[in-house]
N, C-alpha and C positions, 0 to 999 in steps of 0.2 A: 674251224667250224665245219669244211665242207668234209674232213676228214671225220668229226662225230657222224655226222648224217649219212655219208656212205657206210660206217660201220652200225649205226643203228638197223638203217634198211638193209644189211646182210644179217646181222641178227634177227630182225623180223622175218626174213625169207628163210633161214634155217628152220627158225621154230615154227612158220606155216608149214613146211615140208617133213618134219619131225612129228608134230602133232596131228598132222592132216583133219581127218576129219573128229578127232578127238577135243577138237579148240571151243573153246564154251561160246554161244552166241547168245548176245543180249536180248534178254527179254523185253527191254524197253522198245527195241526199236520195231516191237511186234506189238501188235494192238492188243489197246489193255480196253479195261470198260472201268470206270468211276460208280461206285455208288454212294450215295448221301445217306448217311446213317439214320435211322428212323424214318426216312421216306420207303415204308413197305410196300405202297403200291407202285415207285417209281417211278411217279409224275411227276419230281423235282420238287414237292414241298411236302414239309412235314406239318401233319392235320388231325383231324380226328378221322378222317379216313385212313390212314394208317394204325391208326389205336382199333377200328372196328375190326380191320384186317388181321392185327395181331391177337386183339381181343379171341378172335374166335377161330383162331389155329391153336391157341393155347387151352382155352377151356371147354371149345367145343369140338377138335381133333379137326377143323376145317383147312387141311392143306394149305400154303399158297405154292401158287402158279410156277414158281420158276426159283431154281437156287440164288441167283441175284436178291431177290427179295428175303432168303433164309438170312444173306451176308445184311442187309438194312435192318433186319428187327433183333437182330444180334446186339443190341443197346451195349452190353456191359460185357461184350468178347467175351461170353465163356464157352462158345462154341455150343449151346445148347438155346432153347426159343422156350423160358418160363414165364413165372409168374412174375416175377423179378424185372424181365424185360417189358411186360405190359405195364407194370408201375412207373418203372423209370420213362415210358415213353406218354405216360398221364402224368408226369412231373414236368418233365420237358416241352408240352403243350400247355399244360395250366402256366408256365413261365416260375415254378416254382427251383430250374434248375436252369443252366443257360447251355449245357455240355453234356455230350455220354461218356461212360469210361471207353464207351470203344472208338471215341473221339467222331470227328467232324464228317472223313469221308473215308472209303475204302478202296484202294487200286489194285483190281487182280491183274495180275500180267500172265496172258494164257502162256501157257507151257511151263509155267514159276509156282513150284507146290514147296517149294520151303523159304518161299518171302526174301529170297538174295537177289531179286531181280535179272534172273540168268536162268538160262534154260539150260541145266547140265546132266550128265548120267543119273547125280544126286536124284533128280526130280522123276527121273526117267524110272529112276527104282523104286519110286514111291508108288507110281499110275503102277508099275508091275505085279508090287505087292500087293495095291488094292483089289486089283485084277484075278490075281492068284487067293484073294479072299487073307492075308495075312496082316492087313492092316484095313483100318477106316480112314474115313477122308471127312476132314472138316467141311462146314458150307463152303469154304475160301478156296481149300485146294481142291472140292469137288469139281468149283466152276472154273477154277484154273487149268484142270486136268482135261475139259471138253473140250478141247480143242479146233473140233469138229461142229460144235454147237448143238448138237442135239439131244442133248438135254440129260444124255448117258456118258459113262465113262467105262470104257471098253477097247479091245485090241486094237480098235482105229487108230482109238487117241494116243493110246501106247507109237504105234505104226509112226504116225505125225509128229510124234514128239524125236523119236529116233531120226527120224528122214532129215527133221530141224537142226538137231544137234551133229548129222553128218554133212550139215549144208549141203542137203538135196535138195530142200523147200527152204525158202526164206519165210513166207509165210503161213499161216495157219489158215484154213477153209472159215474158221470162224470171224475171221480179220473182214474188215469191210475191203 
């Protein structure tokens, strides 16, 4: 037995020193934020206050406030805010439904844009792409990618997510 354990822990020292700062760091252990699907205003309950909200980003172009709330009125995950979504979330209030398709609740984990819960180069090349204008970002990995929290996705966030992944910073600025 003490002969597994001393060759495990040389194998795990090899491959820290192999991989150095290449080694993938979990995104769990970095602060994530919950949101409750169909809670649009993000009060913690789903209302007709969230139906007025969605109500009228949808048919009367009235923005809301914060990508957080783009990921809640996303009812049926198609990555888009319809009509579609305003009915499903007047079903799910009249109690004519108990469920969304984009289910119960949503966990982004900042620095995690392709949902592996890991903060890797993979992710790092996506904030790059969006940056370089060659790809778009869902509501999920927009708010994933802020890592800075201000409300934009740009060289910062890029900067933070690398500094992450080279274990320069354990945490993100957006982390409480």
């Amino acid at each position: 037995m003490k002969k597994r354990i001393a060759l495990l822990t040389v194998v795990l020292s090899i491959a820290m020193v192999v991989f150095g700062g290449a080694m993938t760091a979990y995104a769990g252990h970095q602060c994530s934020t919950t949101v409750l699907i169909g809670d649009v205003n993000l009060d913690g309950s789903i209302n007709s206050l969230d139906y007025a909200l969605l109500y009228n980003e949808v048919y009367y172009a009235v923005p809301l406030a914060n990508q957080l709330q783009y990921i809640a009125a996303d009812v049926n995950y198609d990555a888009a805010i319809t009509m579609q979504d305003v009915n499903i979330l007047a079903d799910y209030i009249l109690g004519k439904i108990s469920s969304f398709p984009a289910g119960a609740t949503y966990t982004v984990y900042y620095g995690d844009l392709n949902g592996d819960q890991l903060v890797t180069t993979a992710d790092q090349k996506v904030v790059s792409d969006y940056i370089l204008g060659k790809t778009s970002l869902t509501f999920r990995q927009f708010v994933a990618a802020d890592v800075d929290g201000d409300g934009y996705v740009n060289s910062l966030d890029l900067a933070y997510i690398t500094q992450h992944i080279n274990e320069q910073i354990q945490h993100f600025p957006v982390c409480p």
